[in-house]
C-alpha positions in Angstrom: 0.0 0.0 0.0 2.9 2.5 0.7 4.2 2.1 -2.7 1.2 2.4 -4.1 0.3 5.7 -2.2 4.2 6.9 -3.6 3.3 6.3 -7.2 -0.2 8.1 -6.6 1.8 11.1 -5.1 4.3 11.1 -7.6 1.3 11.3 -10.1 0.1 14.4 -8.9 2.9 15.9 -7.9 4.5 15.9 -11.8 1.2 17.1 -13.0 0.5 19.9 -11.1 4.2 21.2 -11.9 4.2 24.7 -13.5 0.1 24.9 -13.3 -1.6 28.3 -11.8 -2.7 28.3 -8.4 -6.0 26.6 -7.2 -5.6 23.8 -9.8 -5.3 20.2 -10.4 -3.6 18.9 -7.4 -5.9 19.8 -4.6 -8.7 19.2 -6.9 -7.3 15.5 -7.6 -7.4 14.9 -4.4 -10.7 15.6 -3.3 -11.8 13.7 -6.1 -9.9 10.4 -5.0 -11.2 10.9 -1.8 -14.7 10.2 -2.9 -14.2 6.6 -3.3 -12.8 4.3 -0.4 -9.7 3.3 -1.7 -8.8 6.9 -1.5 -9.7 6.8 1.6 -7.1 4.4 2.5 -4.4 5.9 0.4 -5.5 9.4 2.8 -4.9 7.4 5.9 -1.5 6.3 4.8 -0.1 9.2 4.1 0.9 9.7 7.5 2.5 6.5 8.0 4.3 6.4 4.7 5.2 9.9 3.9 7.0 11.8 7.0 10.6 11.1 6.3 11.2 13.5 3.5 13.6 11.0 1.8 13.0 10.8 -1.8 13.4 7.1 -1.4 10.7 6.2 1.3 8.2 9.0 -0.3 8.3 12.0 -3.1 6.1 14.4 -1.5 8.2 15.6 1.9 6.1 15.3 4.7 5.8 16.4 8.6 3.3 14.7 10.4 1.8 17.0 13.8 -0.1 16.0 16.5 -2.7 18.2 17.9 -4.3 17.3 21.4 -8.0 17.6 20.6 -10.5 17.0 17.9 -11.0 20.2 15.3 -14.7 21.5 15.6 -13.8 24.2 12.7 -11.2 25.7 10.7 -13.1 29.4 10.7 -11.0 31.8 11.9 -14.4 33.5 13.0 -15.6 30.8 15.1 -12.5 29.1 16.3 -11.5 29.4 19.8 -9.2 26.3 20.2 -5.2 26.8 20.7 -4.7 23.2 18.3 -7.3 24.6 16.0 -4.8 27.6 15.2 -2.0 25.1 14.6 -3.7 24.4 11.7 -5.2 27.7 10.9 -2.2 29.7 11.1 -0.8 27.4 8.3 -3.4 28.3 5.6 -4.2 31.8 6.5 -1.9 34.9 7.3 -3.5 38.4 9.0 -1.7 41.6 8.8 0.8 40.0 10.8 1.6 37.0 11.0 4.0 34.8 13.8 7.9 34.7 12.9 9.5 31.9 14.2 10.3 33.0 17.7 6.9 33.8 17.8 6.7 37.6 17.9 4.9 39.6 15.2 6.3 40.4 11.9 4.7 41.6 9.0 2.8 39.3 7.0 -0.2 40.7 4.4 1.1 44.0 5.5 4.2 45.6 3.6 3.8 49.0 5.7 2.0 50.6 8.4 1.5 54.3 10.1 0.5 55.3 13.2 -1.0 58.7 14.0 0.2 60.7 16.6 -2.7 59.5 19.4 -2.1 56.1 18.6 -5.8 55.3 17.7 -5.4 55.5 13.5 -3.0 52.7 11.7 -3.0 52.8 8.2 -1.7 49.3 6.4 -0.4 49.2 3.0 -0.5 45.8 1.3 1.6 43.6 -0.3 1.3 42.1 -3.2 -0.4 38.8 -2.2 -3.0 36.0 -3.2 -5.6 34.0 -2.4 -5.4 30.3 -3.6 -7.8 30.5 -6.5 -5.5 33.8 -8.0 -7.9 36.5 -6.3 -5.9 39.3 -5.5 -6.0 39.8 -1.4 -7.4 43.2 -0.8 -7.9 45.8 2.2 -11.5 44.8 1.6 -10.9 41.1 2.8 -9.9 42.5 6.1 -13.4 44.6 6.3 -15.5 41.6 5.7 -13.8 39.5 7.5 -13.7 41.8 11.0 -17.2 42.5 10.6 -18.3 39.2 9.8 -16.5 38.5 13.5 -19.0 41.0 15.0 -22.0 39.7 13.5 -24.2 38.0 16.2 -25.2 35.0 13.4 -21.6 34.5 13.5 -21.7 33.5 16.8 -17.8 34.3 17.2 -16.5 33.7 20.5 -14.1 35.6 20.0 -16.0 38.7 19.1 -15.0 41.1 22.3 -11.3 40.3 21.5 -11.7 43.1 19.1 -14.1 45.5 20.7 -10.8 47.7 20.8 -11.8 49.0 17.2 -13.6 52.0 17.3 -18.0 50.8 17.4 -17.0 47.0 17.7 -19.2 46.6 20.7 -22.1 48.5 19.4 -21.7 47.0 16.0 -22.2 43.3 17.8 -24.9 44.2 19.9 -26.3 45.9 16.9 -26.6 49.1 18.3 -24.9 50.7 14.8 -25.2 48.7 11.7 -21.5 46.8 10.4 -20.6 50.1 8.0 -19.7 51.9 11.7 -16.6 49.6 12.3 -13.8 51.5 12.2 -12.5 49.4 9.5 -11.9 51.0 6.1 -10.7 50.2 2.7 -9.2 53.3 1.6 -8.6 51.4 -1.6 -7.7 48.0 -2.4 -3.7 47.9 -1.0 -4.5 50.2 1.8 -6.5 49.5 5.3 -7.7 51.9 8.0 -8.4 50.5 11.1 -9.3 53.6 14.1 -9.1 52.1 17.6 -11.5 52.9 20.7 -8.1 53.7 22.7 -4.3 53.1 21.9 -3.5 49.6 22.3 0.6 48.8 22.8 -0.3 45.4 21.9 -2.1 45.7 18.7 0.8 43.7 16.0 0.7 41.2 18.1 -3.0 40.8 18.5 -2.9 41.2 14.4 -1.1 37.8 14.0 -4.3 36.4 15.9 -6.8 34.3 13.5 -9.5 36.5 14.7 -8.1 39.2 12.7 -7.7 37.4 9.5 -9.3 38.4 6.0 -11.3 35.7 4.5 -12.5 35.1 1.3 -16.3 36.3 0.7 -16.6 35.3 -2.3 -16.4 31.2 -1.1 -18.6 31.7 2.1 -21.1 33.8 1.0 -20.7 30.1 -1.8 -20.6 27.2 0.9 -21.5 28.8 3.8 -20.3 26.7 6.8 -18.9 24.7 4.4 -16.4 26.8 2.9 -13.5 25.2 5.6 -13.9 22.0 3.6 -11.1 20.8 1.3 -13.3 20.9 -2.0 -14.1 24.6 -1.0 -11.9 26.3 0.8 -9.8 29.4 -0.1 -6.5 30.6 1.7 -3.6 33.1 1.4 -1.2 31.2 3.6 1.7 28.4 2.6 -0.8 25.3 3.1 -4.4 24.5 1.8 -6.5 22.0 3.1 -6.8 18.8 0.9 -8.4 16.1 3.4 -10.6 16.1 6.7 -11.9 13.1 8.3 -13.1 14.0 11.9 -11.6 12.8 14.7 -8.8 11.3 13.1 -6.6 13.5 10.6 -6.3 16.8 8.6 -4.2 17.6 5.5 -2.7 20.4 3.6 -0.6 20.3 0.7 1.2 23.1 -0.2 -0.1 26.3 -1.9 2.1 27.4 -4.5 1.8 31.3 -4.5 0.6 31.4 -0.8 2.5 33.6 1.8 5.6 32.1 2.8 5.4 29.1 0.1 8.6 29.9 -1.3 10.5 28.9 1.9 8.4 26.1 2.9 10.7 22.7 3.1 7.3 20.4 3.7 5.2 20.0 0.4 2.6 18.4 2.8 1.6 18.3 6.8 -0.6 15.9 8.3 -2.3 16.7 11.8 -3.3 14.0 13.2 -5.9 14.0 16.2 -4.4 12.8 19.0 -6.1 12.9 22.7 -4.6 9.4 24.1 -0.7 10.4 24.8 -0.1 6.3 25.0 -1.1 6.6 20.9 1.3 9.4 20.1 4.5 7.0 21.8 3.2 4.3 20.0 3.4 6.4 17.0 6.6 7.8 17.5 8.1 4.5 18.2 7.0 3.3 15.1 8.4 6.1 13.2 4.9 7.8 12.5 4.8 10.9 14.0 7.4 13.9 14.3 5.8 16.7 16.7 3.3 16.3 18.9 1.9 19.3 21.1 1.7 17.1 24.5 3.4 14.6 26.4 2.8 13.7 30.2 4.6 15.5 32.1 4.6 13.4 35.4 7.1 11.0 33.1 9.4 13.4 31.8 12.7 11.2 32.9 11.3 8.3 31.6 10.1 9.9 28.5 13.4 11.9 27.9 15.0 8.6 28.0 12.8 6.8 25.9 13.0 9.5 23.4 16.6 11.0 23.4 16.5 14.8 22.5 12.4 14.6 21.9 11.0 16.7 24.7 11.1 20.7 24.4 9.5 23.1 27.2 10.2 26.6 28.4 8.2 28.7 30.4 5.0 30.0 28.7 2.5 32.0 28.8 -0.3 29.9 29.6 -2.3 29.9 33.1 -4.3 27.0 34.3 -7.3 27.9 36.2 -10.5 26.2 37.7 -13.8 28.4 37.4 -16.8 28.5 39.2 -20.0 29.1 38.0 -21.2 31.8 40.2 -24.8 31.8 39.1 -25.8 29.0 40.5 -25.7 28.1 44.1 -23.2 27.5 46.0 -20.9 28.8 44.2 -23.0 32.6 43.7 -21.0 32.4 47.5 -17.5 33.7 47.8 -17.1 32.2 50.7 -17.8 28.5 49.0 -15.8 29.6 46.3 -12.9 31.0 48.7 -13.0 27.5 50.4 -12.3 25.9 47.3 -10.0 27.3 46.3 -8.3 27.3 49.8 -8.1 23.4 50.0 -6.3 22.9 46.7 -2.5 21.8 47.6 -1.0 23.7 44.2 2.6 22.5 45.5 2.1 19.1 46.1 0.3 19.0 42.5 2.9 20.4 40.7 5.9 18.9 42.7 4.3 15.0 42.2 1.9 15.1 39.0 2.4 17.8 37.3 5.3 18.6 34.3 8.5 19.7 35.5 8.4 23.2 35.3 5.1 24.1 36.4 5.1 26.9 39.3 2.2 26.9 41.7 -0.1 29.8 40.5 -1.6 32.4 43.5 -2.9 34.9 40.2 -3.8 34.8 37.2 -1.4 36.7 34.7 1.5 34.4 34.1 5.2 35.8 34.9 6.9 37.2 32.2 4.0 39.1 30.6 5.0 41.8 29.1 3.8 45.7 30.1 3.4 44.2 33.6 6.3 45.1 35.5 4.9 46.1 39.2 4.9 44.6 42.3 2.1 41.9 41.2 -1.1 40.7 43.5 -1.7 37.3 44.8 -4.3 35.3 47.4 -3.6 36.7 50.5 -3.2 33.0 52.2 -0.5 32.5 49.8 2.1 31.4 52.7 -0.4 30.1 55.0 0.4 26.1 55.7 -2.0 23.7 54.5 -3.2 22.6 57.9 -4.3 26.7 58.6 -5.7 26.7 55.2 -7.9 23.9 55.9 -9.3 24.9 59.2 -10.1 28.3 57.4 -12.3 26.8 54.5 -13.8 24.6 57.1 -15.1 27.7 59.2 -15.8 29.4 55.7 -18.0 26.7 54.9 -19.8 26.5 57.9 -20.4 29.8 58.0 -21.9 29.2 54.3 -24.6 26.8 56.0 -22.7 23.3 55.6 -22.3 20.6 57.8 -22.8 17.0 58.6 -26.5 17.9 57.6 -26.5 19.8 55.2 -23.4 18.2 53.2 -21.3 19.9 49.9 -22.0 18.1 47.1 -20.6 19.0 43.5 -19.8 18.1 40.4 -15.8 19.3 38.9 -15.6 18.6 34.9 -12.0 18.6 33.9 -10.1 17.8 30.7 -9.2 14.2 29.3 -6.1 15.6 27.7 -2.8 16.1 29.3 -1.8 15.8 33.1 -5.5 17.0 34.0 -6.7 13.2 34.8 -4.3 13.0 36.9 -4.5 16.2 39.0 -8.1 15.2 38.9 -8.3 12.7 41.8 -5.9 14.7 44.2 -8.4 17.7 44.3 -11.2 15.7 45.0 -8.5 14.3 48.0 -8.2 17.9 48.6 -11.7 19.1 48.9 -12.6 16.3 51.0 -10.1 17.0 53.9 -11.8 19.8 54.4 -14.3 17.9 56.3 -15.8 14.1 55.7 -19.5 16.4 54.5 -17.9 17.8 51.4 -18.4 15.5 48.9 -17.2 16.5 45.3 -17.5 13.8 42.1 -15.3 14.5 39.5 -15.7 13.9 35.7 -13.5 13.5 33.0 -15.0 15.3 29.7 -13.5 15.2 26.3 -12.1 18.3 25.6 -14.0 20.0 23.4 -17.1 19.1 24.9 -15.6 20.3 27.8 -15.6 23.8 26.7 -18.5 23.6 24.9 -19.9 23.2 28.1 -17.8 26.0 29.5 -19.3 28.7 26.8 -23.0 27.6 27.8 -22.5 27.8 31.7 -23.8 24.4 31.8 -21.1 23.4 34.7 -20.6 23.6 38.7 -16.7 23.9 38.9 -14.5 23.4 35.8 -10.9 23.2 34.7 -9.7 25.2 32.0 -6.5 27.1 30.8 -6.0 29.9 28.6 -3.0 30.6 26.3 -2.0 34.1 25.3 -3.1 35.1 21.9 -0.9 37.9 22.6 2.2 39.2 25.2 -0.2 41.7 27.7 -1.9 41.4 30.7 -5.3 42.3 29.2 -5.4 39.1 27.4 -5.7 37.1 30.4 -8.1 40.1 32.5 -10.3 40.9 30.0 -11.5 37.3 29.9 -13.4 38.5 33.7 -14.9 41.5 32.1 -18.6 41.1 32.3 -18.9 42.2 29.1 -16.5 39.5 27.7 -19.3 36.5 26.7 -19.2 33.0 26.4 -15.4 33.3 27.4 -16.0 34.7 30.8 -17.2 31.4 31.9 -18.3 31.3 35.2 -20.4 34.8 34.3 -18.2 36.7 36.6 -19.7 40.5 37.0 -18.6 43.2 39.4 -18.7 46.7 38.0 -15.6 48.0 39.6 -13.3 45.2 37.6 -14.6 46.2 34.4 -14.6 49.8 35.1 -10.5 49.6 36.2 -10.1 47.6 33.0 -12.1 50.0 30.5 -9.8 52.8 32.9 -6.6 50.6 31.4 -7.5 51.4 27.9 -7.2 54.8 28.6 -3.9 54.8 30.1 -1.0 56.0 28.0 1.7 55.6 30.3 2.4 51.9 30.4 3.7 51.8 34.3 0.4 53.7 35.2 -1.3 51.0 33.0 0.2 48.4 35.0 -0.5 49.7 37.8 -4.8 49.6 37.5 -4.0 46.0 36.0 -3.0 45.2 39.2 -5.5 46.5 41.1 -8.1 44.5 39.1 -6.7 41.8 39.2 -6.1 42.2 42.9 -10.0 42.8 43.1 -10.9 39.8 40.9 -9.0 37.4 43.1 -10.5 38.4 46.3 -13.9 37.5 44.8 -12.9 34.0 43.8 -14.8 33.8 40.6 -11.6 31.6 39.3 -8.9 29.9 41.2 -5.0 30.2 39.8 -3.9 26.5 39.6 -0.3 26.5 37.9 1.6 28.5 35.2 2.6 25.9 32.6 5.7 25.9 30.7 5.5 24.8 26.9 5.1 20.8 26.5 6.1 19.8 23.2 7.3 16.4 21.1 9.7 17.5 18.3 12.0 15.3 16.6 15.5 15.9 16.8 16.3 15.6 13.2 14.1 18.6 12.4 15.1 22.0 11.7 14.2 25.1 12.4 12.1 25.0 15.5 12.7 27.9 18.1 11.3 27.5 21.7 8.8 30.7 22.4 6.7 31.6 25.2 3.5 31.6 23.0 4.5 28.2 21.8 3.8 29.2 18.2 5.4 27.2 16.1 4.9 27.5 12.3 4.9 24.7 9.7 6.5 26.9 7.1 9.9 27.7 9.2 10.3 23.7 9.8 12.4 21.7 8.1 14.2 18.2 8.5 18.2 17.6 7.9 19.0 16.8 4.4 16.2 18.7 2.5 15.7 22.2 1.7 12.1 24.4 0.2 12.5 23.7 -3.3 
């Protein structure tokens, strides 16, 4: 079978040499994969094509593993961190990530600033879109108010409430033609802001931000993601889907950052059960994979010499509470909680090395946060003090031997959660023998989608930055926020230091009322800091071009694998 999936590749790879962009080869594809052999050939493209040697396979391969199933590839609608793995392949913003992960420009050649900081001007490059469209400033326009649109349903719509009427525009209060979003003409994009933002290149490398094709959705609709359909200005285009097991992209000739590209194809494969992605290694089948356990790291470094990568990130893990619902519409239940959790024992015995106990909720290292940073005020209080306190807490809250806590936490089934999973519910029960907790292992993306509808007592979740400043992790309490602010978190004061942020020029003063909100949010527990993660990654030694970043971006186009170069 792999020799016969070589031939087919080599097929199709020597007739779409020279051709224009958007045709035969993704085309041929899709058109294979409507019979079952196809199928087949699909499935063993992962297994036969990752080496890049000319003599194992002619179509150089890397082969990813993301740690979830893909829900969509919409840059609208997607909220997922291994959704954007994919994403970010196919389809460059204004920006786009460099290999260290920071901004550079990507769709943009240019850009102004005015002297207030709320006017940038873009001037585009010459780019296009994979069926030869010309990318225009009016790509950006459709696509940023398309995000706002309530049919959307974007969850990632207050993001950008930073451009001037976003807000209103969503809630419909001014019709789309009132974002501050403007085609000046078709190389040239306006975009006026509600308030300077320091942070704004970097949020322009976000998907969210990302011009789309109109022409394909207003088409296919929802179904303009799929690989018959789909349109993209980036390196990669989408040539195969089959849920809940693999993903692929073949190169796009004239995309953005094609030219340097050494992989003519990536595979991401869905992979929740870590056990599968050793197995796959092992056997010679997989060459990144975006999770490993962390609680095994000696063994695993051993089993796989120069595989594991981490360094300190910017992603917090934190456990909400839904406080509109009883108990937990009770600080002091929440306070309790959150109290009984034994952070150092977690991260010290299950956790990946690395991890640092978390008492807030901006990770270290953020950027335009240099103060003297808040925390839970029992921070240094010993576990048997902490206990007696969210005892008496409780008590005071109306429980006891007859009238016992009872609750449900949902947590993750991906990465060390499982495992933290039964020391909580330890933890919560030494409190006293009348708290009671169950806890439930969720897939992950039904985890969230669970999240986003409130339908949960206590959850774990995590957030990773989508860019380097503090109001990417605050904003997220802000009752304004949505489906995002999970546990429905509202106190006036919070959002009104935040919206009091956005006014602030000076970037220590800035700090400064970050602190204080944050301060403020943590004394009403509507999350509790659990750990700041570092970066857990699989990477194969032999590959090239990888670069250790605190975003843990990491680029298909800037990889490569010893002996082969972008052709």
């Amino acid at each position: 079978l792999c020799k016969t999936v070589m031939v087919w590749q080599q097929c199709c790879k020597s007739r779409d040499r020279g051709k224009d962009v958007g045709d035969t080869k993704p085309m041929k594809l899709n058109a294979l994969m409507t019979t079952g052999l196809a199928a087949a050939l699909a499935l063993t493209l992962a297994a036969c094509g990752g080496s890049g040697d000319s003599a194992a396979s002619d179509v150089p391969t890397l082969r990813r593993g993301i740690s979830a199933k893909v829900d969509t590839l919409d840059p609208n609608k997607s909220s997922a961190q291994w959704e954007n793995i994919i994403i970010g392949d196919m389809i460059i913003g204004l920006t786009t990530d460099g290999p260290d992960g920071r901004p550079v420009l990507g769709m943009a050649d240019s850009y102004e600033v005015s002297e207030d900081g709320l006017v940038w001007t873009f001037t585009l490059g010459d780019h296009v879109w994979s069926d030869g469209t010309p990318v225009t400033a009016g790509d950006f326009v459709y696509s940023l108010r398309r995000i706002q649109n309530p049919e959307t349903a974007s969850q990632y719509a207050s993001l950008l409430w930073l451009i001037k009427n976003a807000q209103k525009v969503s809630s419909q209060e001014l019709p789309p033609a009132e974002l501050g979003v403007k085609a000046i003409d078709d190389k040239t994009l306006e975009i006026t802001l509600e308030y300077p933002a320091p942070y704004l290149l970097g949020l322009l490398s976000h998907y969210t931000t990302y011009p789309l094709p109109s022409w394909a959705i207003e088409a296919h609709g929802d179904a303009w993601i799929q690989p018959e359909n789909i349109v993209v200005n980036g390196p990669y285009k989408l040539v195969y889907w089959r849920t809940g097991d693999q993903l692929v992209a073949d190169k796009n000739p004239t995309g953005f950052g094609a030219p340097e590209a050494c992989f003519d194809r990536v595979v991401y494969l869905e992979l929740e059960d870590l056990s599968a992605v050793e197995n796959k290694i092992s056997a010679g089948e997989l060459d990144i994979n975006n999770a490993f356990d962390g609680s095994r790291y000696t063994e695993l470094d051993a089993k796989f010499p120069g595989w594991l990568r981490t360094t300190p990130s910017l992603i917090s893990t934190y456990w909400t509470f839904n406080t509109t619902v009883e108990p937990f519409d009770d600080v002091r239940v929440r306070k309790a909680l959150s109290m009984a959790l034994d952070r150092e024992f977690m991260v010290r015995n299950v956790l990946t090395q690395g991890y640092l106990p978390a008492y807030s909720f901006v990770p270290p290292g953020i950027n335009n946060y240099d103060v003297s940073r808040p925390s839970m005020d029992w921070k240094d209080t010993s576990r048997e003090d902490r206990l007696a306190e969210a005892r008496s807490l409780l008590e005071a809250a109306g429980f006891g031997p007859g009238n016992p806590l009872e609750f449900e936490f949902i947590h993750r089934s991906t990465d060390d959660n499982p495992k933290v999973a039964p020391v909580a519910q330890s933890n919560w029960s030494d409190i006293a023998p009348w708290v009671n907790p169950t806890i439930v292992k969720q897939d992950t993306k039904v985890l969230y989608s669970r999240l986003r509808t409130g339908n949960f007592s206590v959850a774990d979740a995590a957030w990773v930055a989508d860019f380097d400043d503090p109001i990417n992790f605050l904003y997220l309490l802000d009752s304004k926020t949505g489906q995002q602010n999970y546990g429905d978190y509202s106190n006036p004061e919070y959002d009104a230091l935040l919206s009091q942020s956005n006014q602030q020029l000076d970037l220590q003063m800035r700090a400064e009322v970050f602190a204080a909100a944050e301060e403020l949010m943590l004394e009403e527990y509507p999350i509790t800091p659990m750990w700041f993660q570092v970066t857990k990654n699989m990477v194969d030694p032999e590959l090239t071009g990888w670069e250790e970043n605190a975003k843990d971006q990491h680029r298909s186009r800037f990889l490569c694998r010893e002996g082969l170069s972008a052709e």
